[in-house]
LONUDO-156643 format. One record per residue (C-alpha): residue in one letter; x, y, z. Coordinates in nm, 2 decimals. Layout:
N
[node "A",[X,Y,Z]]
...
//
This chain:
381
[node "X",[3.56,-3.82,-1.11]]
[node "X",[3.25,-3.69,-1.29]]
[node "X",[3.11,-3.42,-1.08]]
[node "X",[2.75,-3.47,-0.99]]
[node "X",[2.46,-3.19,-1.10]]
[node "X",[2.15,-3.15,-0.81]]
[node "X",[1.87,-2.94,-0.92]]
[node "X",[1.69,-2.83,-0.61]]
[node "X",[1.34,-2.63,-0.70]]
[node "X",[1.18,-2.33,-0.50]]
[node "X",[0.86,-2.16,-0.61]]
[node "X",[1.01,-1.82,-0.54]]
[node "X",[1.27,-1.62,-0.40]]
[node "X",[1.13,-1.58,-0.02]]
[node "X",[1.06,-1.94,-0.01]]
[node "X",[1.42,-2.03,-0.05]]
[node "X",[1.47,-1.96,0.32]]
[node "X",[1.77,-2.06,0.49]]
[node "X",[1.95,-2.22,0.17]]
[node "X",[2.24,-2.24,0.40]]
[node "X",[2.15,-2.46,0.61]]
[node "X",[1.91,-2.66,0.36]]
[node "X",[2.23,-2.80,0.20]]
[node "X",[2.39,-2.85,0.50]]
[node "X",[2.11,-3.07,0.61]]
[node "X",[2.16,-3.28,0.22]]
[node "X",[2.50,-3.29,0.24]]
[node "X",[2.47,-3.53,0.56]]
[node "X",[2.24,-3.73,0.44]]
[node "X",[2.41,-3.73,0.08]]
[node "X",[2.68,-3.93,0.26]]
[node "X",[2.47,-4.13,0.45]]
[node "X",[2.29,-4.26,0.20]]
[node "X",[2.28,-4.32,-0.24]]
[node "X",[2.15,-3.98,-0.38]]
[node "X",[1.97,-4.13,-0.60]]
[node "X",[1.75,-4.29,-0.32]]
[node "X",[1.65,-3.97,-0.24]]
[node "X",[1.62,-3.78,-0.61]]
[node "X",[1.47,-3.81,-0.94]]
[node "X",[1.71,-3.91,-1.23]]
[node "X",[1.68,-3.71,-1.50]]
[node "X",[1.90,-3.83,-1.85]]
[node "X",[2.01,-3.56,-2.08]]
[node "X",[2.14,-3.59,-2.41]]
[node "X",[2.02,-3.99,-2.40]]
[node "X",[2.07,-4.05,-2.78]]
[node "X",[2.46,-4.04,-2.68]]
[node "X",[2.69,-4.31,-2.60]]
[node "X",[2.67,-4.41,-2.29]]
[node "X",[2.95,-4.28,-2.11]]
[node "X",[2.87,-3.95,-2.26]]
[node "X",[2.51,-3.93,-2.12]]
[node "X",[2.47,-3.66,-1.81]]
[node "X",[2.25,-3.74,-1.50]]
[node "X",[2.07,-3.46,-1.33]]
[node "X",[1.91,-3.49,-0.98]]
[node "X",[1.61,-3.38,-0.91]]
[node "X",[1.52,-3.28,-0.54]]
[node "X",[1.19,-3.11,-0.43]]
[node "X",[0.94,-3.16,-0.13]]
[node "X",[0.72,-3.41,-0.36]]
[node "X",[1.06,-3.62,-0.12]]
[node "X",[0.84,-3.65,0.22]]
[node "X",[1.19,-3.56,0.43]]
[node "X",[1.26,-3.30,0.19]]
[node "X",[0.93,-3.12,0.28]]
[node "X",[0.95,-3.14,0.64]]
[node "X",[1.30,-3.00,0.62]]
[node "X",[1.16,-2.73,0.39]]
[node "X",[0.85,-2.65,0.66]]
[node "X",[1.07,-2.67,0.94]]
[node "X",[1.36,-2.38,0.79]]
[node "X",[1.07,-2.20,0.67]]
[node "X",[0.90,-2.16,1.03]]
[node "X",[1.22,-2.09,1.16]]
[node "X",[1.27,-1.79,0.91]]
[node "X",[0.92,-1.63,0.99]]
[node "X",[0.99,-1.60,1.33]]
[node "X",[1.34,-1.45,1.22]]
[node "X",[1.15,-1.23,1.03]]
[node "X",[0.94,-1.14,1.32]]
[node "X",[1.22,-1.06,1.52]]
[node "X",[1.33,-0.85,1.26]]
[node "X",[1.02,-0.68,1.19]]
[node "X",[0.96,-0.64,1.54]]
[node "X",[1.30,-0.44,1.60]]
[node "X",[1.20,-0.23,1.30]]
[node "X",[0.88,-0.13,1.45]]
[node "X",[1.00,0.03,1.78]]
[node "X",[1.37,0.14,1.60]]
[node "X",[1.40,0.50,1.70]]
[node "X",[1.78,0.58,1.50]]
[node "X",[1.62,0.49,1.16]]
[node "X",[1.73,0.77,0.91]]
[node "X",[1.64,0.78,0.52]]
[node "X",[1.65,1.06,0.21]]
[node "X",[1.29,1.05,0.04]]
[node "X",[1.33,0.99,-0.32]]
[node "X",[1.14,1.19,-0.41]]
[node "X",[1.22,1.53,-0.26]]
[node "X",[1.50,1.44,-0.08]]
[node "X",[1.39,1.55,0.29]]
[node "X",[1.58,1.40,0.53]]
[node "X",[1.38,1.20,0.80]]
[node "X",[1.49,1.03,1.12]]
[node "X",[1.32,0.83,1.40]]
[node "X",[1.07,0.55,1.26]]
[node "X",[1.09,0.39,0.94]]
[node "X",[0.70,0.49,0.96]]
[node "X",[0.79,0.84,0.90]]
[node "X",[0.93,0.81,0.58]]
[node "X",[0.71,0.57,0.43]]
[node "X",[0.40,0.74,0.55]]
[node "X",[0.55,1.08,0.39]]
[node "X",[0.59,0.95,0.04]]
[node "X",[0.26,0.80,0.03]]
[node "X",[0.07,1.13,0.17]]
[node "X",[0.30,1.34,0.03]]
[node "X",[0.37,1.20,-0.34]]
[node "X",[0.07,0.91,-0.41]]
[node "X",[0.37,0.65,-0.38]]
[node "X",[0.26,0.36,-0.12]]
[node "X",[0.47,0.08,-0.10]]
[node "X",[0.24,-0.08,0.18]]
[node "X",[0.16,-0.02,0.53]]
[node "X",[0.52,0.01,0.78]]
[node "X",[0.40,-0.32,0.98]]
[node "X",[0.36,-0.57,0.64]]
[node "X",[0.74,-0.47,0.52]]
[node "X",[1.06,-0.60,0.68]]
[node "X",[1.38,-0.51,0.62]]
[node "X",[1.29,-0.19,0.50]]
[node "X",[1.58,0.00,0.49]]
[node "X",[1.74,-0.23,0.25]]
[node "X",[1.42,-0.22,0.09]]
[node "X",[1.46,0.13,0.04]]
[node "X",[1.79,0.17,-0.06]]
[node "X",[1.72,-0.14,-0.35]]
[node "X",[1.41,0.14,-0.47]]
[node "X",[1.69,0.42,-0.45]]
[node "X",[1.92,0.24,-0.64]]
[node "X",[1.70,0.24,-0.93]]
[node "X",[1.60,0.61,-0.93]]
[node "X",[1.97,0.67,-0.89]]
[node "X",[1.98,0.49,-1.25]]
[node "X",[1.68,0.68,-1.40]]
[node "X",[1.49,0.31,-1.38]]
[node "X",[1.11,0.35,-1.34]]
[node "X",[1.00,0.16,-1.03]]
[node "X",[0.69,0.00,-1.24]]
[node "X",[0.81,-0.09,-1.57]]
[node "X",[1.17,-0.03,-1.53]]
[node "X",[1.23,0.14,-1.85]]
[node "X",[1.53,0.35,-1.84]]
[node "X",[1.55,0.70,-1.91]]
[node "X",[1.87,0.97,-1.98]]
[node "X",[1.79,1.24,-1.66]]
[node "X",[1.58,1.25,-1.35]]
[node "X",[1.35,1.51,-1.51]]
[node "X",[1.26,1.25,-1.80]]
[node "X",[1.24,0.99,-1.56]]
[node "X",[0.94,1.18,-1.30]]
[node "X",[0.80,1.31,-1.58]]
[node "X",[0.69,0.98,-1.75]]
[node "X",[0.59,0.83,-1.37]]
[node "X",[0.39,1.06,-1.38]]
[node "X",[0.23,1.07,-1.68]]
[node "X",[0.20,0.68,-1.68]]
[node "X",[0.13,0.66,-1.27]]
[node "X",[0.39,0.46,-1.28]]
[node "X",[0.49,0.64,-0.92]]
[node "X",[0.45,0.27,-0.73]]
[node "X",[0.62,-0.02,-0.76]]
[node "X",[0.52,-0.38,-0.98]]
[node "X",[0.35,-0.62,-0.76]]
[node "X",[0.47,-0.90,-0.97]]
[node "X",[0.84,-0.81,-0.93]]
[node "X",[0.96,-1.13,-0.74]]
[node "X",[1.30,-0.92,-0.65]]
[node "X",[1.09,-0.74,-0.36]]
[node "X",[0.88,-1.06,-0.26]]
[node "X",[1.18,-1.09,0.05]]
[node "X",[1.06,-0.70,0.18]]
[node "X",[0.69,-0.84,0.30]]
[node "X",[0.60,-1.05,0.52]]
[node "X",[0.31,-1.17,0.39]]
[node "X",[0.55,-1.43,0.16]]
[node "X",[0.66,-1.57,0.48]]
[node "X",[0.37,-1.67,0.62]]
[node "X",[0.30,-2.00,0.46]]
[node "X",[0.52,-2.27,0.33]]
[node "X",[0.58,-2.29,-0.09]]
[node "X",[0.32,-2.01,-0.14]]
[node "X",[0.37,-1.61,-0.26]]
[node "X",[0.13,-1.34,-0.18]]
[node "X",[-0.08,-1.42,-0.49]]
[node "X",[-0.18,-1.77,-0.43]]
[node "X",[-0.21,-1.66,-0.02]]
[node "X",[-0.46,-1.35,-0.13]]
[node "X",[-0.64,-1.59,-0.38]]
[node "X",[-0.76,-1.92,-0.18]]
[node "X",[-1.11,-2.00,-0.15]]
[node "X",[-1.15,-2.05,0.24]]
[node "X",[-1.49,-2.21,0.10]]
[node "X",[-1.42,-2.55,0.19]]
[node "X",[-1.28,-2.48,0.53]]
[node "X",[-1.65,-2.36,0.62]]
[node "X",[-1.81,-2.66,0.39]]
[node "X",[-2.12,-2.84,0.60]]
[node "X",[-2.05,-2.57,0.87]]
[node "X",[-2.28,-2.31,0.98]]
[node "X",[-2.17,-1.92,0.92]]
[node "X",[-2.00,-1.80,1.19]]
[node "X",[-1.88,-1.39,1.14]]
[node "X",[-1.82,-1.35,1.54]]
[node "X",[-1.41,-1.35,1.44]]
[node "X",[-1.46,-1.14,1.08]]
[node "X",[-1.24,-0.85,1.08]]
[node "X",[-1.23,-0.55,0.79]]
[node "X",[-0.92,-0.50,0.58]]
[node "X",[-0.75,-0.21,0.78]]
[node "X",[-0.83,0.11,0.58]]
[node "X",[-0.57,0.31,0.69]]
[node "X",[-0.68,0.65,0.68]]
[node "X",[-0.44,0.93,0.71]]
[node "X",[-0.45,1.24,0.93]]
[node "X",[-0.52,1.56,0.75]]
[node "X",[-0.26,1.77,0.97]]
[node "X",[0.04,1.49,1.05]]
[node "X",[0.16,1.11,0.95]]
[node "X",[-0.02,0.95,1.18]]
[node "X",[-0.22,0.66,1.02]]
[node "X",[-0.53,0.47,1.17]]
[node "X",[-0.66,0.14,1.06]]
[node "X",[-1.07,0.27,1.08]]
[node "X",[-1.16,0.65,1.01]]
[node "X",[-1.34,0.67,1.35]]
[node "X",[-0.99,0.58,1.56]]
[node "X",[-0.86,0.92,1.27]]
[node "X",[-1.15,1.13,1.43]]
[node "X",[-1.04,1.04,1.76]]
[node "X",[-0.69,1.13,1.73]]
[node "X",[-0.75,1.48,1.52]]
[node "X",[-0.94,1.61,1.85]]
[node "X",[-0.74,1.50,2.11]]
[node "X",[-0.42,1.61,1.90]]
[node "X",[-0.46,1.85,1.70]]
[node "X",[-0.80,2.00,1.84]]
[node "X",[-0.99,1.94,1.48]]
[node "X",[-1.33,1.78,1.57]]
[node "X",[-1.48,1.68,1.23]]
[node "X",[-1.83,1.59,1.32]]
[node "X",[-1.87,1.93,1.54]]
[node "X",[-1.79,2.12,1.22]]
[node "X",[-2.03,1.90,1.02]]
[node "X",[-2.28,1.99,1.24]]
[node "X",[-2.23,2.35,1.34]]
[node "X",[-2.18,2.41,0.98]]
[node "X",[-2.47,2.21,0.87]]
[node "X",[-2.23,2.05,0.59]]
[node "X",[-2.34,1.80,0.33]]
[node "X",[-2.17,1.57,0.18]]
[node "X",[-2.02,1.76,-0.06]]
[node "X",[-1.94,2.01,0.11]]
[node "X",[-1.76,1.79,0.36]]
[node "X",[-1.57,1.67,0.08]]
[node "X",[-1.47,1.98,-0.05]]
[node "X",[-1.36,2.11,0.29]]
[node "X",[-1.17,1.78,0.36]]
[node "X",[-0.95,1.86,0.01]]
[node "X",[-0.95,2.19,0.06]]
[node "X",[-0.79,2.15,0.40]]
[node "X",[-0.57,1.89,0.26]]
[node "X",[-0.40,2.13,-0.01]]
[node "X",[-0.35,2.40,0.22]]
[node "X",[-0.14,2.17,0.44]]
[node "X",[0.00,2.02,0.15]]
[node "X",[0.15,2.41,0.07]]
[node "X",[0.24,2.46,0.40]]
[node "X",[-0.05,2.77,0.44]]
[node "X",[-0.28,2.81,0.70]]
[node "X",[-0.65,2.81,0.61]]
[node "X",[-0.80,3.03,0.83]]
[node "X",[-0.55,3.33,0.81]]
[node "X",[-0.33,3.19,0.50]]
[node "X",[0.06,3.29,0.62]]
[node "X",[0.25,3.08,0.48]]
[node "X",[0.54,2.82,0.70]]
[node "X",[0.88,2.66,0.53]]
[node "X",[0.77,2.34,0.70]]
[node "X",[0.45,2.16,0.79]]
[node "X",[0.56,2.12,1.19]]
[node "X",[0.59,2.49,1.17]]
[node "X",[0.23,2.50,1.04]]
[node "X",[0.08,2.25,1.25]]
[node "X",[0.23,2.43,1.56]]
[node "X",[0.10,2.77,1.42]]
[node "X",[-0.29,2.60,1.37]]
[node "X",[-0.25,2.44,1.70]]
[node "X",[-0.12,2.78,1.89]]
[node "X",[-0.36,3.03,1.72]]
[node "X",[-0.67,2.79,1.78]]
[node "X",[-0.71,2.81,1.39]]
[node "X",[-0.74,2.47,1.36]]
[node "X",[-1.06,2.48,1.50]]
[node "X",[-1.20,2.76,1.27]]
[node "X",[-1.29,2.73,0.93]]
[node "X",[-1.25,3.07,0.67]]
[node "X",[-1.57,3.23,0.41]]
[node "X",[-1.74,2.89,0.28]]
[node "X",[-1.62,3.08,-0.06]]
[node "X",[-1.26,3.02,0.03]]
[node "X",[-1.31,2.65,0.05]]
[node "X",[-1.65,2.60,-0.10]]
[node "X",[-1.58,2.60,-0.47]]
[node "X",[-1.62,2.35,-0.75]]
[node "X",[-1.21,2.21,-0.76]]
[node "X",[-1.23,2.12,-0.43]]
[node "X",[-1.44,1.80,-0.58]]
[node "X",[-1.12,1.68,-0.67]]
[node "X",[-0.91,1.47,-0.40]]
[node "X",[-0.56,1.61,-0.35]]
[node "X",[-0.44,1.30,-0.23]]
[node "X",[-0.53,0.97,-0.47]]
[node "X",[-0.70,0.72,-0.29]]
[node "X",[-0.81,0.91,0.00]]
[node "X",[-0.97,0.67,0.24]]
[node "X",[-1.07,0.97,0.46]]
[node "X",[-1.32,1.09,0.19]]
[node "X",[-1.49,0.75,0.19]]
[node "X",[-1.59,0.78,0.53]]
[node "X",[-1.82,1.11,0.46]]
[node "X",[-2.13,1.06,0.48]]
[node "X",[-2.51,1.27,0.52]]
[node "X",[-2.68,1.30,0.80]]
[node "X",[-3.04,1.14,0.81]]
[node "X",[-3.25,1.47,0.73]]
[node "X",[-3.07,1.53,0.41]]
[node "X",[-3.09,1.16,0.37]]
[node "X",[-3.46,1.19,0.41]]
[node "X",[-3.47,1.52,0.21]]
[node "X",[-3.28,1.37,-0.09]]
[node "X",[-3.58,1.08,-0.10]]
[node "X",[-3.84,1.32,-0.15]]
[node "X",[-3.64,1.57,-0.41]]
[node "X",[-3.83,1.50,-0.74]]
[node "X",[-3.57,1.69,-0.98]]
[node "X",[-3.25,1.38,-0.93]]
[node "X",[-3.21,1.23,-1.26]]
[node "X",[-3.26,0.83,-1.19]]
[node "X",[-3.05,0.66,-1.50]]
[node "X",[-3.15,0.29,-1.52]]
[node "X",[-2.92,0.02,-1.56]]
[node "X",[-2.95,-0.06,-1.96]]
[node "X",[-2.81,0.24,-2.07]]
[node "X",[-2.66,0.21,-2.43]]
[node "X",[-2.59,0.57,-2.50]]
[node "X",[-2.25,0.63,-2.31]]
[node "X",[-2.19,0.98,-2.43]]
[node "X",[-2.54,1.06,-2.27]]
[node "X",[-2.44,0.91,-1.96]]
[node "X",[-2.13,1.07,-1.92]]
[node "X",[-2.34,1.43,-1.97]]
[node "X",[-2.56,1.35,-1.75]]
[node "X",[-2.35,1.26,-1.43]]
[node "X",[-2.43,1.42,-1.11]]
[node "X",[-2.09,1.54,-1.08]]
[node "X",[-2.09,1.77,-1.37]]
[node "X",[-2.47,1.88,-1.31]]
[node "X",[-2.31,2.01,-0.98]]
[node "X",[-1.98,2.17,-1.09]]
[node "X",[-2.19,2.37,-1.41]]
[node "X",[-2.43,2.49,-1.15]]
[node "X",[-2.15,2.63,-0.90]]
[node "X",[-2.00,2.76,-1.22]]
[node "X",[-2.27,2.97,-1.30]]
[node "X",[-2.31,3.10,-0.95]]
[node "X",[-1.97,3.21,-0.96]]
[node "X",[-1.99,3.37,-1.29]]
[node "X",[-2.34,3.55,-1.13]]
//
């Protein structure tokens, strides 16, 4: 009996959901019914006798009942997935080893993830768009266990080697286009034969074509901002303000305004703030804590949360620099409308227009480096 070959085809790996029960379905209907009513008949090696000549079948959802089969397993596994995801959310006995540092962390999945993206730039996405994120974890483990680079899996003889070059290459984050962790977010769930990529890149043009423009239901991308003394994350920076007062007892715009801080200033105090909790060290009276709940509770105790050191502690040109990459807390900054105002009618700005073809020019005269050889020379002064 010659044994019969079926080729079934699925655009990627999250899409073949429920595979069991997929060829359950065909293998009832397969004796029901000729396969080849059903499938494509592919020949191979056709310039061979007859006998000798292979048939392949060909089944995909360009088959009507193969489609609706496909759409019906795959609405099944999202809500599977929501289930799952939903459990993960409010799981409370979660326990994982960062990768990085090894700290061990129990209670929320949240906790873990949000400490490796504050604490070493790697952000694998926000808690709520993974699922399954303890195997998802352990699959990233695995390959640091191996000396694999997350990115460009290039493998290297020690650990040491290993952080180094993620480093050097900012490799420290995973490839996007790595189909083997498509199955960890849920956005590849969400809609029948399509990945993230195709989802992120539609054109919703023609759903609004001959209609008038209605932005009553827009929503912004969720900017997650970070606290500067915990792991708590907020999807706008004002809902961040909110919690640092009622928390922790930091009230952002009162300093602004008490302080009479522009916006660099702000910025540098935001960094500076950010480093000192980074190193465990209290900004106000600088003792130094083992761990960051031990600082937090010291800040929050001593009322030195509230009450910033000398502006020359934090008020120094490296402060420009962000300790944390990407953080969304500095883009929220702003002036308030008399320096706004007072920066209009400042004559000495440098205006560079548009058609600049001297680069090197450009890149000396930046605002940024105006402002660090000025505070430069005050300091040497």
């Amino acid at each position: 009996m010659r044994c019969v070959r079926i080729a079934c085809i699925f655009p990627h790996s999250a899409s073949a959901c429920c595979l069991d029960r997929y060829v359950l379905y065909w293998k009832k209907r397969f004796t029901e019914q000729p396969i080849a009513d059903f499938c494509c008949i592919i020949k191979t090696n056709s310039e061979t006798a007859l006998e000798d000549q292979d048939n392949y079948f060909l089944l995909c959802d360009a088959l009507p009942e193969d489609r609706e089969l496909r759409e019906k397993l795959q609405q099944q596994r999202l809500k599977d997935i929501l289930d799952q995801q939903q459990q993960e959310r409010y799981d409370a006995d979660f326990h994982g080893i960062c990768m990085f540092c090894d700290q061990l962390f129990l209670g929320n999945r949240s906790v873990l993830v949000n400490h490796m993206a504050k604490d070493h730039a790697f952000n694998i996405g926000l808690p709520d768009n993974i699922v399954n994120c303890k195997e998802f974890l352990d699959v990233l483990q695995k390959k640091i266990d191996s000396f694999q680079c997350l990115y460009c899996e290039k493998t290297f003889g020690d650990k040491n080697k290993l952080k180094d070059h993620m480093r050097k290459k900012q490799h420290r984050k995973i490839n996007a286009k790595n189909q083997e962790y498509d199955r960890f977010y849920i956005i590849n769930y969400l809609e029948f034969g399509k990945s993230w990529e195709q989802v992120q890149s539609e054109d919703d043009q023609e759903l609004f074509h001959n209609q008038e423009e209605d932005w009553s239901d827009w929503e912004e991308h969720p900017v997650c901002a970070i606290c500067l003394f915990c792991e708590k994350q907020t999807d706008t920076t004002e809902k961040l303000y909110v919690h640092m007062e009622e928390a922790h007892g930091f009230n952002l715009l009162k300093i602004k305004s008490e302080h009479d801080l522009n916006f660099y200033q702000q910025v540098k105090l935001m960094n500076f703030i950010r480093r000192q909790v980074h190193q465990c060290q209290c900004f106000k009276c600088e003792k130094k804590f083992h761990l960051k709940k031990e600082l937090i509770c010291h800040l929050e105790d001593s009322k030195h949360i509230a009450v910033l050191p000398e502006r020359s502690v934090w008020d120094q040109p490296q402060y420009y620099f962000p300790t944390y990459e990407n953080d969304t807390l500095l883009c929220s900054l702003s002036d308030n409308e008399d320096e706004l105002a007072a920066e209009k009618r400042t004559d000495n700005i440098p205006v560079i227009s548009e058609d600049v073809y001297n680069v090197e020019a450009l890149k000396q005269s930046s605002v940024l480096n105006e402002l660090l050889h000025e505070e430069l020379n005050n300091i040497e002064t």
